[in-house]
VODO-581672 format. One record per residue (C-alpha): residue number from 1; residue in three letters; chain; x, z, y. Coordinates in pm, whole numbers. Each point is the difference from the previous one (the first is absolute). Layout:
BEGIN
REC  NUM  ala  A  X  Z  Y .
...
***
This chain:
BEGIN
REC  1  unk  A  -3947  -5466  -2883 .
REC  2  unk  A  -292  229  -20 .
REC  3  unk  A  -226  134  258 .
REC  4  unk  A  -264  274  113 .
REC  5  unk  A  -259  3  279 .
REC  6  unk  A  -46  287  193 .
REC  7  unk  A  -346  40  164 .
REC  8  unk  A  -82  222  288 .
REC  9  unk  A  -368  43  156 .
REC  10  unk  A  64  136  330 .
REC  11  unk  A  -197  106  299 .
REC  12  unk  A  55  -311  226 .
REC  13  unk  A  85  -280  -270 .
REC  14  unk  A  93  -61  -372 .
REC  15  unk  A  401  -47  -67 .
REC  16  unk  A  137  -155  -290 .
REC  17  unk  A  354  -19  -106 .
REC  18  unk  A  156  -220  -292 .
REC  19  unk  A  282  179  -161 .
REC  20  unk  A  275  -107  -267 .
REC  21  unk  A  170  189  -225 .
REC  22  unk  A  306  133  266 .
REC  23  unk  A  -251  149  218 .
REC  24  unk  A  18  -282  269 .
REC  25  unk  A  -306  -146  158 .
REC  26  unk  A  -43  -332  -38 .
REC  27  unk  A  -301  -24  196 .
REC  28  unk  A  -278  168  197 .
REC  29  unk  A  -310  -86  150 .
REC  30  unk  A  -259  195  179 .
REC  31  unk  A  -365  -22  85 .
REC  32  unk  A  -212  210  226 .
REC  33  unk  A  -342  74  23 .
REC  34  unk  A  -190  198  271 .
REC  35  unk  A  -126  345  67 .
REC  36  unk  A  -373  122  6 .
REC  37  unk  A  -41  255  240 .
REC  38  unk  A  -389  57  86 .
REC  39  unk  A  52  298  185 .
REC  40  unk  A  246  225  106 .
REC  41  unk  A  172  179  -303 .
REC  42  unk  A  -122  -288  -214 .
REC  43  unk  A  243  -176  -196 .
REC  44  unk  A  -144  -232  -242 .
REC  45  unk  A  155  -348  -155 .
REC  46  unk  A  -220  -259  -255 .
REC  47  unk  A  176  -41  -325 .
REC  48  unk  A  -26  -331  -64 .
REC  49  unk  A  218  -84  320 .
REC  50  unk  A  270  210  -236 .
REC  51  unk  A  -100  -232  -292 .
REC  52  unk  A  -2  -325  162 .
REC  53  unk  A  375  82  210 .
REC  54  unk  A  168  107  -331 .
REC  55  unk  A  -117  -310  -148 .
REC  56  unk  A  106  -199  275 .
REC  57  unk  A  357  168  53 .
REC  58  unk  A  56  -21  -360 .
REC  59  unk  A  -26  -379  3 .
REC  60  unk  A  161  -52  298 .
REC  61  unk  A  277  271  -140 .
REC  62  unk  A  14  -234  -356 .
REC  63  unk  A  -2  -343  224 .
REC  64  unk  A  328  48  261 .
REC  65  unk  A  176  220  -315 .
REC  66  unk  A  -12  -296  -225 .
REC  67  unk  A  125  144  -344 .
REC  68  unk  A  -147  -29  -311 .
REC  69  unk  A  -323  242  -1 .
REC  70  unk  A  54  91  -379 .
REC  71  unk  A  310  164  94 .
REC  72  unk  A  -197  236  258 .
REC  73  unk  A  -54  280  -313 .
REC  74  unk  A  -202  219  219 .
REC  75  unk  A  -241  115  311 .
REC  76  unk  A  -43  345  154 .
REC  77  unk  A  -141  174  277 .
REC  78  unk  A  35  238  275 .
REC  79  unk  A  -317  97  176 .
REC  80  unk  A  -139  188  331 .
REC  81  unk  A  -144  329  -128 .
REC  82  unk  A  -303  174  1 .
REC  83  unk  A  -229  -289  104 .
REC  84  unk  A  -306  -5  -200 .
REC  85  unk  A  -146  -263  -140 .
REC  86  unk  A  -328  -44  -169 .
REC  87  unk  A  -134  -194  -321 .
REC  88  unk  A  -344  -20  -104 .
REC  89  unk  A  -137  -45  -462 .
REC  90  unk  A  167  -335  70 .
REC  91  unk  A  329  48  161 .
REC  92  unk  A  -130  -147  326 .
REC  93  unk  A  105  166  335 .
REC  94  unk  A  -279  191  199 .
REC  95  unk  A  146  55  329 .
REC  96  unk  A  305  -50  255 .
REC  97  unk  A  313  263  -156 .
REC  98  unk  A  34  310  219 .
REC  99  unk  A  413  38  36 .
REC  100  unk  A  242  247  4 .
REC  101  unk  A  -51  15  380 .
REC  102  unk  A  -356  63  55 .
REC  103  unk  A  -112  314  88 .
REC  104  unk  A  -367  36  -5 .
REC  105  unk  A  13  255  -245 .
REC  106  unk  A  57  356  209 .
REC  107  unk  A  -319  95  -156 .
REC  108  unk  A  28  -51  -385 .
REC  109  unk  A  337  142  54 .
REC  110  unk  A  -157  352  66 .
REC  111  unk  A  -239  -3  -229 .
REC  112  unk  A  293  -84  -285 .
REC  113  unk  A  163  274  151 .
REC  114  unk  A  -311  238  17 .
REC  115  unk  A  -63  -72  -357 .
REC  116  unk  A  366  17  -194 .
REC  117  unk  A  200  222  266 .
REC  118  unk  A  347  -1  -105 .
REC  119  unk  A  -61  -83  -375 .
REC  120  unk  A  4  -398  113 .
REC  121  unk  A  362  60  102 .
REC  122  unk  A  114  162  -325 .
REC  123  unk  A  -152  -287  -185 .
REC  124  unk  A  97  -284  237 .
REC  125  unk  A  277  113  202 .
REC  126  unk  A  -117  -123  295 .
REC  127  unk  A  -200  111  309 .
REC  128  unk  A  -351  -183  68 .
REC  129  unk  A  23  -255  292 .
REC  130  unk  A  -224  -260  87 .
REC  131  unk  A  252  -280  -67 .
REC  132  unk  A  -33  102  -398 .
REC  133  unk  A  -257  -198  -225 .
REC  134  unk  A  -224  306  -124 .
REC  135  unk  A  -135  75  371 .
REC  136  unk  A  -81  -373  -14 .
REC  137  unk  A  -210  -48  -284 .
REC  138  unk  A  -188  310  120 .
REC  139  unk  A  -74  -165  304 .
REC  140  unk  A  -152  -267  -137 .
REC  141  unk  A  -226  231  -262 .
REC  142  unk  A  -96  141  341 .
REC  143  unk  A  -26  -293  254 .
REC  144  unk  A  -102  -304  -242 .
REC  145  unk  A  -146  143  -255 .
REC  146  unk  A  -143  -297  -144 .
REC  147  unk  A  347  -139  -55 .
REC  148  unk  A  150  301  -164 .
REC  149  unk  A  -325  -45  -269 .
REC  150  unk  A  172  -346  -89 .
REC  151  unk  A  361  109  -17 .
REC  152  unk  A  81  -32  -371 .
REC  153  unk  A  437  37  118 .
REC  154  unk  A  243  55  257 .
REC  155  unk  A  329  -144  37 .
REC  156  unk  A  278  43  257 .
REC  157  unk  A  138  -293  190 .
REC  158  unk  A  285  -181  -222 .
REC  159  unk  A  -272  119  -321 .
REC  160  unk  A  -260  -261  89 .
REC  161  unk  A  263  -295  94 .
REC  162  unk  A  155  80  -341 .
REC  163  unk  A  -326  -24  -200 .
REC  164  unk  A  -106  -300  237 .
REC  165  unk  A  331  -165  -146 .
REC  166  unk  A  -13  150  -343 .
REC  167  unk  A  -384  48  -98 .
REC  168  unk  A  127  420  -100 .
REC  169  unk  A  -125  302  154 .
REC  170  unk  A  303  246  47 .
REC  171  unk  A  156  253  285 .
REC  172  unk  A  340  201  -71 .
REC  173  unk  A  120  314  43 .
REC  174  unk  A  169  -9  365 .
REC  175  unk  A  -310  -171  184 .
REC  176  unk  A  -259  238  -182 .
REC  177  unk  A  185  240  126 .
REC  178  unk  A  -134  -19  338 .
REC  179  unk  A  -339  -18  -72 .
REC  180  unk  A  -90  345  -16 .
REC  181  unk  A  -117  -60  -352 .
REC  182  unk  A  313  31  -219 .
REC  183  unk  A  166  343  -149 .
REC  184  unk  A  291  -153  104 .
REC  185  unk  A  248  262  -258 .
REC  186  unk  A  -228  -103  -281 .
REC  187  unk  A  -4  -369  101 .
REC  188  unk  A  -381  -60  -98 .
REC  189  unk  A  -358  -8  188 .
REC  190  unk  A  -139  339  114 .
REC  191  unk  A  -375  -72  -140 .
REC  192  unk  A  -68  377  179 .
REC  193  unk  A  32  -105  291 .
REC  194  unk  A  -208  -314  -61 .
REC  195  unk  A  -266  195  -109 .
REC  196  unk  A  -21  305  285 .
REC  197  unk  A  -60  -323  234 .
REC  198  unk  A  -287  -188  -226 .
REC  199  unk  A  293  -282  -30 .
REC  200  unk  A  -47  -188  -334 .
REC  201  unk  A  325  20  -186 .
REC  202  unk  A  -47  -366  -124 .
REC  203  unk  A  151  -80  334 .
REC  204  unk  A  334  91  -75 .
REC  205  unk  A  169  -309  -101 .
REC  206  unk  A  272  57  -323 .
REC  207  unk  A  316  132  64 .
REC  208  unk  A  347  -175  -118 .
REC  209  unk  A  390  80  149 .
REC  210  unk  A  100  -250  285 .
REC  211  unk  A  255  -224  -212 .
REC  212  unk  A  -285  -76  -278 .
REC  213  unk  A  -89  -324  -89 .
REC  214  unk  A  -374  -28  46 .
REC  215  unk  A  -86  -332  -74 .
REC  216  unk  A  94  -416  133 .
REC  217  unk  A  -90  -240  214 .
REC  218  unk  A  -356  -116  -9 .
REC  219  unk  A  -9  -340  -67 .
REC  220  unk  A  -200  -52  337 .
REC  221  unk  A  294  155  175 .
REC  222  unk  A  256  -150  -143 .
REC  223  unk  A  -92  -351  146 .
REC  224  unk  A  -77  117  280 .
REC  225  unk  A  351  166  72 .
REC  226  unk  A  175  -211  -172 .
REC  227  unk  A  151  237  -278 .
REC  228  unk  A  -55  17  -364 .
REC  229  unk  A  -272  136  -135 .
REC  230  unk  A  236  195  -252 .
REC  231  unk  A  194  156  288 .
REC  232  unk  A  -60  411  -69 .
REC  233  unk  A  -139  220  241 .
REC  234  unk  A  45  350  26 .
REC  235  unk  A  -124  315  135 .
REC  236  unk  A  196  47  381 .
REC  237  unk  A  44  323  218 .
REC  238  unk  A  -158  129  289 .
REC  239  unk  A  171  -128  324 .
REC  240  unk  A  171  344  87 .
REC  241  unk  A  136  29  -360 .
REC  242  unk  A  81  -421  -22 .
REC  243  unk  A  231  74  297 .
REC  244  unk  A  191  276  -130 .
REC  245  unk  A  103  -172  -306 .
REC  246  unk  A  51  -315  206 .
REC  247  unk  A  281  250  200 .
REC  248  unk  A  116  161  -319 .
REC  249  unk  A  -155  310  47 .
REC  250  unk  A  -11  85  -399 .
REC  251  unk  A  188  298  29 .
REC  252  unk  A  36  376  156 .
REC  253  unk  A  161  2  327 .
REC  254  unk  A  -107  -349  137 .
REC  255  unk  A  -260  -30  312 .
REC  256  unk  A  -160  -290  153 .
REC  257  unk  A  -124  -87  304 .
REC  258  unk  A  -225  -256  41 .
REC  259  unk  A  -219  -163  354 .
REC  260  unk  A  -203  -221  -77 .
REC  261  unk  A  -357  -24  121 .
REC  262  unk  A  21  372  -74 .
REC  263  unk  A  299  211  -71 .
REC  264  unk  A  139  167  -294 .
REC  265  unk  A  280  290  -75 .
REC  266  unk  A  -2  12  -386 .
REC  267  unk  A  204  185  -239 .
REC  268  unk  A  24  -17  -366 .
REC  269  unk  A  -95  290  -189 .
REC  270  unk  A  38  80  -362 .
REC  271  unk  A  -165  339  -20 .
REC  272  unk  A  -349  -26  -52 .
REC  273  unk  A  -40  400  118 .
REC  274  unk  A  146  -14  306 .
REC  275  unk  A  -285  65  255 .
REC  276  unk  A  18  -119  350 .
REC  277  unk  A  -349  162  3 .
REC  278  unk  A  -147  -307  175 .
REC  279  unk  A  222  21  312 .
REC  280  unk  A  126  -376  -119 .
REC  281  unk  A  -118  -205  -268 .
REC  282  unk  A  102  6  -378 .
REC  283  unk  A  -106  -293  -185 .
REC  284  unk  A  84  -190  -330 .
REC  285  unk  A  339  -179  15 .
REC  286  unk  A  25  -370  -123 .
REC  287  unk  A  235  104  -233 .
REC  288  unk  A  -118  132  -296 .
REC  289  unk  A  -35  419  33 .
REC  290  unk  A  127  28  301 .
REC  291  unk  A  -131  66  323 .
REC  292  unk  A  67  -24  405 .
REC  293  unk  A  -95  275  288 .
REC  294  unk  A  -86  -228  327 .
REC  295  unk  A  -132  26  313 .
REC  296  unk  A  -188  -249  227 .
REC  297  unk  A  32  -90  357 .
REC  298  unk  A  -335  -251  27 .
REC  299  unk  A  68  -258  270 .
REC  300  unk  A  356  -4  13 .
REC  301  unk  A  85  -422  12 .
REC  302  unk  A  -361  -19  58 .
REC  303  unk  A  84  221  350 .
REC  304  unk  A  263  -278  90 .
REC  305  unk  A  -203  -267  -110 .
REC  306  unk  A  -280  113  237 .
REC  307  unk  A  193  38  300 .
REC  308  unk  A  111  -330  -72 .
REC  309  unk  A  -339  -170  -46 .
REC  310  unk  A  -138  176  291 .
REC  311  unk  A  270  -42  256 .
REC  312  unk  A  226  -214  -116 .
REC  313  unk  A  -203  -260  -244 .
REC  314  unk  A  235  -311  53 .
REC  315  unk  A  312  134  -55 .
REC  316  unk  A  147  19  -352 .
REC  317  unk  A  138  352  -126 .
REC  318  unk  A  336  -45  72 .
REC  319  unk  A  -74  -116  406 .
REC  320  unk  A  -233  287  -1 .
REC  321  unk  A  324  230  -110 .
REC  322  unk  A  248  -170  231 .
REC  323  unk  A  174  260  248 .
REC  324  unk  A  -145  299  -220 .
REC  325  unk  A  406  114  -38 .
REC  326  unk  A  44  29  373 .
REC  327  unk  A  -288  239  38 .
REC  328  unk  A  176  377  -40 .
REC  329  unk  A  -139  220  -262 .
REC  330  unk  A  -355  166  127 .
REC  331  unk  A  -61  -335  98 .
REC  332  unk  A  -34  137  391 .
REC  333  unk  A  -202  274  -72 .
REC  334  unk  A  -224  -172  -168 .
REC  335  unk  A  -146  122  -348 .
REC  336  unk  A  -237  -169  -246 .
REC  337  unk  A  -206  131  -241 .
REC  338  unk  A  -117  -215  -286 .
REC  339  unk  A  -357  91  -105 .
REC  340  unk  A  -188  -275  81 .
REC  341  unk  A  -218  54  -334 .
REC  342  unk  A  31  315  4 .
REC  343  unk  A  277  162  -242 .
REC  344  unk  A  125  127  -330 .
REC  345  unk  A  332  211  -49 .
REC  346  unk  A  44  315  147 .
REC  347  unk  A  -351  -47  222 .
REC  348  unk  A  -303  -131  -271 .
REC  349  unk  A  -238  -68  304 .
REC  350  unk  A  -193  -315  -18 .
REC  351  unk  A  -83  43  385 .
REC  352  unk  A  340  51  201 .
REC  353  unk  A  111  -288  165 .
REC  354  unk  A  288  -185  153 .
REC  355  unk  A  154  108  327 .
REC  356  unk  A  273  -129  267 .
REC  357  unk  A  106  320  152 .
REC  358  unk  A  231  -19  336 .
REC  359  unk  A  -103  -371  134 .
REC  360  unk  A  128  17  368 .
REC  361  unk  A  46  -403  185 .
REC  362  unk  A  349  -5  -56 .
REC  363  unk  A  -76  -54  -401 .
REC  364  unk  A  22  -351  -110 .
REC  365  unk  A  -94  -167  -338 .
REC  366  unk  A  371  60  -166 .
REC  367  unk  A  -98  345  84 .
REC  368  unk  A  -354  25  -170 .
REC  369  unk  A  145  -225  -280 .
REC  370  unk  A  311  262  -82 .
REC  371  unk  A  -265  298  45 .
REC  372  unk  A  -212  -189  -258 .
REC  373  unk  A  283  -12  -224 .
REC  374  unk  A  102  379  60 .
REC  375  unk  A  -339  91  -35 .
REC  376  unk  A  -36  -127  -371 .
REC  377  unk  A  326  148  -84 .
REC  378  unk  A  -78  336  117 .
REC  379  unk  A  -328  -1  -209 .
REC  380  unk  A  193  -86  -332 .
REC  381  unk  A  245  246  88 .
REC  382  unk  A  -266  284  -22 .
REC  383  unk  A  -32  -101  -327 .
REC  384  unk  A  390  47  -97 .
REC  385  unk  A  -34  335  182 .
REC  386  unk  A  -257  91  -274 .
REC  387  unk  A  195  -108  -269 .
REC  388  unk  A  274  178  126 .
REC  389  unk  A  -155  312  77 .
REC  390  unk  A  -128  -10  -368 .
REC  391  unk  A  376  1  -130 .
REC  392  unk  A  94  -381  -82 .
REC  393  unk  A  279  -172  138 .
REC  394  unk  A  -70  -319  246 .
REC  395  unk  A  343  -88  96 .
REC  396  unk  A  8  -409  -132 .
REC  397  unk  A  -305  -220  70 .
REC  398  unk  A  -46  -332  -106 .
REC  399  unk  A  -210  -152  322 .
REC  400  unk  A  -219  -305  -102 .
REC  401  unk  A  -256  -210  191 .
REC  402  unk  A  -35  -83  365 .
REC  403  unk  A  207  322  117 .
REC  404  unk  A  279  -158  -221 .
REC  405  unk  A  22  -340  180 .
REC  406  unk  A  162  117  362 .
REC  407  unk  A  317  233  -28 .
REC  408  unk  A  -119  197  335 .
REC  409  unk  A  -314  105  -218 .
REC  410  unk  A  252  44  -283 .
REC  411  unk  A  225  221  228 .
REC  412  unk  A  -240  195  117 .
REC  413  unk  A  -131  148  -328 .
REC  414  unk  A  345  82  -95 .
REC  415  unk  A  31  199  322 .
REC  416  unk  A  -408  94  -30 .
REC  417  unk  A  14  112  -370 .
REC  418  unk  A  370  190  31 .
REC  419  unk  A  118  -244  -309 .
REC  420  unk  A  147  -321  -138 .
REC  421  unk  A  -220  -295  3 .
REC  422  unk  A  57  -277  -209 .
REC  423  unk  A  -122  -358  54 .
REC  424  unk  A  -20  -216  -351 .
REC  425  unk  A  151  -347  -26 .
REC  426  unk  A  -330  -144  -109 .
REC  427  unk  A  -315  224  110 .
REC  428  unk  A  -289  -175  -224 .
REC  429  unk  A  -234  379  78 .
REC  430  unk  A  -278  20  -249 .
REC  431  unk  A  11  -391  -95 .
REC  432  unk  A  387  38  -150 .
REC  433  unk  A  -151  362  -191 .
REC  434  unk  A  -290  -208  -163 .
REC  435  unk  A  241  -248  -110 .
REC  436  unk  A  240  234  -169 .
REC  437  unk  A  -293  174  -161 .
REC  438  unk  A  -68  -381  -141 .
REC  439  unk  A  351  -14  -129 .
REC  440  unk  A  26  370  -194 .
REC  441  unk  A  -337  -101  -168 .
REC  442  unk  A  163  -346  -31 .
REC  443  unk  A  251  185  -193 .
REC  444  unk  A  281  -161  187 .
REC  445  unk  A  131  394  82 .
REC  446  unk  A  -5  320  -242 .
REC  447  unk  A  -67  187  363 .
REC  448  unk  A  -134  -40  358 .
REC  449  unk  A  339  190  25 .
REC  450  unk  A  170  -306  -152 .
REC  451  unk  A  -196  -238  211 .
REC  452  unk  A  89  227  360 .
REC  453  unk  A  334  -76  -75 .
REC  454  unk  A  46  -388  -20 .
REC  455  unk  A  -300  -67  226 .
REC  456  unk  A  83  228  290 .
REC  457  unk  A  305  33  228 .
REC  458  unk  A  59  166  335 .
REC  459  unk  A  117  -154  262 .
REC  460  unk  A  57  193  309 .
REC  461  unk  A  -14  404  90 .
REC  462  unk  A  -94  187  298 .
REC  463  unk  A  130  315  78 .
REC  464  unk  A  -147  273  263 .
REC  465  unk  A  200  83  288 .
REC  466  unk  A  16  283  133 .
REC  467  unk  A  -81  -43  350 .
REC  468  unk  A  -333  -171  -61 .
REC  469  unk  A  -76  211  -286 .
REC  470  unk  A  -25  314  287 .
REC  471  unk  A  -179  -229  221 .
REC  472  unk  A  -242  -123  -281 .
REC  473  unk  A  -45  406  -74 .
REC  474  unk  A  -82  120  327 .
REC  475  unk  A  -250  -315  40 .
REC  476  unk  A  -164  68  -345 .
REC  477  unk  A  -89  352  84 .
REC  478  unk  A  -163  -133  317 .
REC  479  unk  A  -177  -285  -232 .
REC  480  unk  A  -94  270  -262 .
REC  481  unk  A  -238  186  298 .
REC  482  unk  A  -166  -327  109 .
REC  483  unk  A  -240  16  -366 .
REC  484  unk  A  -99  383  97 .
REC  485  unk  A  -54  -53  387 .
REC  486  unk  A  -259  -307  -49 .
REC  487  unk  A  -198  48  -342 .
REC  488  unk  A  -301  157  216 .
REC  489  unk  A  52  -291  236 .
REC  490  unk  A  -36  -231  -275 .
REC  491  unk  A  -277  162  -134 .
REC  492  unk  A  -202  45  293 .
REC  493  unk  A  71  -395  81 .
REC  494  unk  A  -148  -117  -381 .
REC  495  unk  A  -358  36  166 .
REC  496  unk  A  96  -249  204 .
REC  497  unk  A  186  -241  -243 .
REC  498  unk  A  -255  -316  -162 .
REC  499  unk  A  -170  118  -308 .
***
């Protein structure tokens, strides 16, 4: 039997999954490793806590799997994206990575904007927000200048833990593509817009497609993990675009929805042309030539897992869930908004922030918890109401992550979204897309076509009904007024916020 690894460097923790050649998973193990967060907005992890988990969960992974590691043919990874990381003349790190969810950056946002105007969105498809890694690197030209005179590269999260493993400097197409740096139609480095911002192009690592072998197993590595040092390694996706071929989404039609520390609608594009013009993302597909629109609710499991930690810190997720499907939909009157970092899709505004609107004393925890949960569904939602108001179809969605593990939350985006939700058999996320990627550039599969369709099968489906869906409509126009109604609120309270 022959086997694949599937790597994903997440927010919270490092998963790894061990998968054989019928798509089953033989074995997972995950690591996690904390957050930095300095001050408010700040967002920061160390890289070698990344390094030093993989390693770990990779020999634990080969240990309690027990097969034969020259029959694992092959390693790939899925990685958080946008998160900068920087590497002096020697490859060393010079300072914490700044993630996908920091948002110090207001600033060199407006000045990108000030100095391109629109002509940054015809070359990379995408608005500028602070979460992208373009405002970061200008922010620390600006703020530590003596570290941005040392920075000979930059790499994005799953980059560095690749060349950590493999001892080759690569990105790919999908996670370049949200760096603000890539003509993402052309699939190559902008060096124009490296140059406007005094930004050596030298730091642009070399570009390869995501199922690419790249190199082996140092030998350093291998004993530490356990594997052979002949085992190939190759290239990986970004998480977003990991997921969607870890739910099939290969093909026109087909929509995801994923919550996991943040949330994700996604939808596979093949037309490079089509412009969204920036009112979602467009980025790089892991598929080669082919391309997703998405947009981004930013604490969406993070929102649950905060109540939890705050208010509830010793119960596990499912007590904190119990008695959620006796509460009636509007949870009481009660209404959450998830911007506790501020948002992304429709509302790019790096200082709203999270509200609970309608809290009387008859409201309980079940109540707060289901409002959560509404709350994060209604903010994905907005972005299906883009997509649909720009003409495509949403009416099947493959739901993966945390919103996928409790049938109420799967129940309520049928009803939320207005469409049949699907729940996979096996729901690997991003870890499961790595490892398919491993077995195309294995060669195992002509396709990632050919690979969707003996590694994934569904298992149950959802369907709206129509009482809850006009329930769910009248509440979402109420929801959709709660952004508009406290933005100056917000912004008057960020003088008061830690800096």
């Amino acid at each position: 039997m022959k086997y694949v690894i599937g790597i994903d460097i997440g927010t919270s923790a490092v998963k790894t999954i061990l998968v054989n050649e019928q798509g089953e998973v033989c074995g997972e193990v995950s690591k996690s490793y904390p957050l930095i967060q300095e001050k408010a907005g700040y967002n920061e992890q160390n890289p070698e806590d990344w390094v030093r988990q993989t390693i770990q969960a990779l020999a634990e992974l080969v240990s309690i799997c027990q097969v034969q590691v020259n029959n694992i043919e092959g390693i790939s990874y899925s990685g958080q994206m946008h998160g900068l990381v920087l590497l002096d003349q020697n490859q060393c790190v010079l300072r914490n990575a700044i993630l996908w969810n920091d948002t110090r950056t207001t600033s060199q946002c407006r000045n990108i904007e000030e100095v391109f105007g629109e002509q940054l969105l015809e070359i990379t498809k995408n608005r500028v927000l602070e979460g992208f890694t373009l405002p970061k690197i200008l922010w620390v030209k600006e703020h530590e200048p003596e570290i941005f005179e040392k920075a000979a590269l930059f790499l994005l999260p799953k980059d560095y833990v690749r060349f950590r493993m493999t001892g080759t400097i690569n990105s790919e197409f999908s996670d370049a593509a949200g760096t603000l740096l890539l003509h993402v139609t052309r699939k190559k480095w902008d060096y124009d817009i490296c140059k406007r911002f005094d930004i050596p192009t030298e730091i642009c690592p070399p570009l390869v497609e995501s199922h690419d072998c790249v190199g082996t197993l140092l030998p350093n590595i291998a004993e530490e993990t356990g594997l052979s040092k002949k085992t190939k390694v190759f290239a990986g996706g970004a998480d977003n675009a990991c997921g969607a071929i870890g739910a099939g989404i290969l093909s026109s039609g087909k929509t995801l929805c994923s919550i996991g520390t943040s949330g994700v609608i996604l939808s596979y594009e093949e037309d490079k042309e089509r412009d969204f013009k920036g009112k979602v993302h467009f980025f790089n597909h892991g598929k080669k030539d082919a391309f997703y629109t998405m947009g981004v609710t930013l604490a969406a499991g993070y929102s649950l897992n905060w109540f939890k930690e705050t208010f509830s810190q010793n119960e596990t997720f499912e007590q904190l869930l119990h008695g959620v499907e006796s509460v009636p939909i509007g949870s009481n009157g009660l209404l959450y908004t998830p911007y506790l970092v501020g948002e992304r899709t429709p509302h790019a505004d790096s200082l709203i922030r999270g509200s609970f609107i309608g809290m009387d004393g008859s409201h309980k925890k079940e109540n707060f918890v289901r409002a959560v949960m509404e709350g994060i569904t209604f903010s994905l939602h907005e972005s299906i109401k883009l997509f649909r108001k720009e003409g495509k179809t949403v009416d099947t969605i493959i739901s993966i992550g945390g919103g996928a593990k409790n049938e109420i939350w799967l129940q309520m985006q049928a009803d939320i979204f207005k469409a049949k939700v699907i729940k996979l058999e096996s729901e690997q996320g991003p870890a499961m897309g790595a490892a398919m990627l491993a077995t195309f550039g294995s060669g195992w599969f002509d396709s990632l076509e050919q690979c969707a369709e003996e590694f994934i099968r569904e298992t149950s489906t959802f369907y709206p009904k129509e009482s809850n869906v006009e329930r769910y409509e009248a509440l979402f126009n109420i929801y959709e007024e709660v952004y508009f109604k406290t933005k100056d609120l917000n912004a008057a309270l960020a003088a008061f916020r830690d800096r």
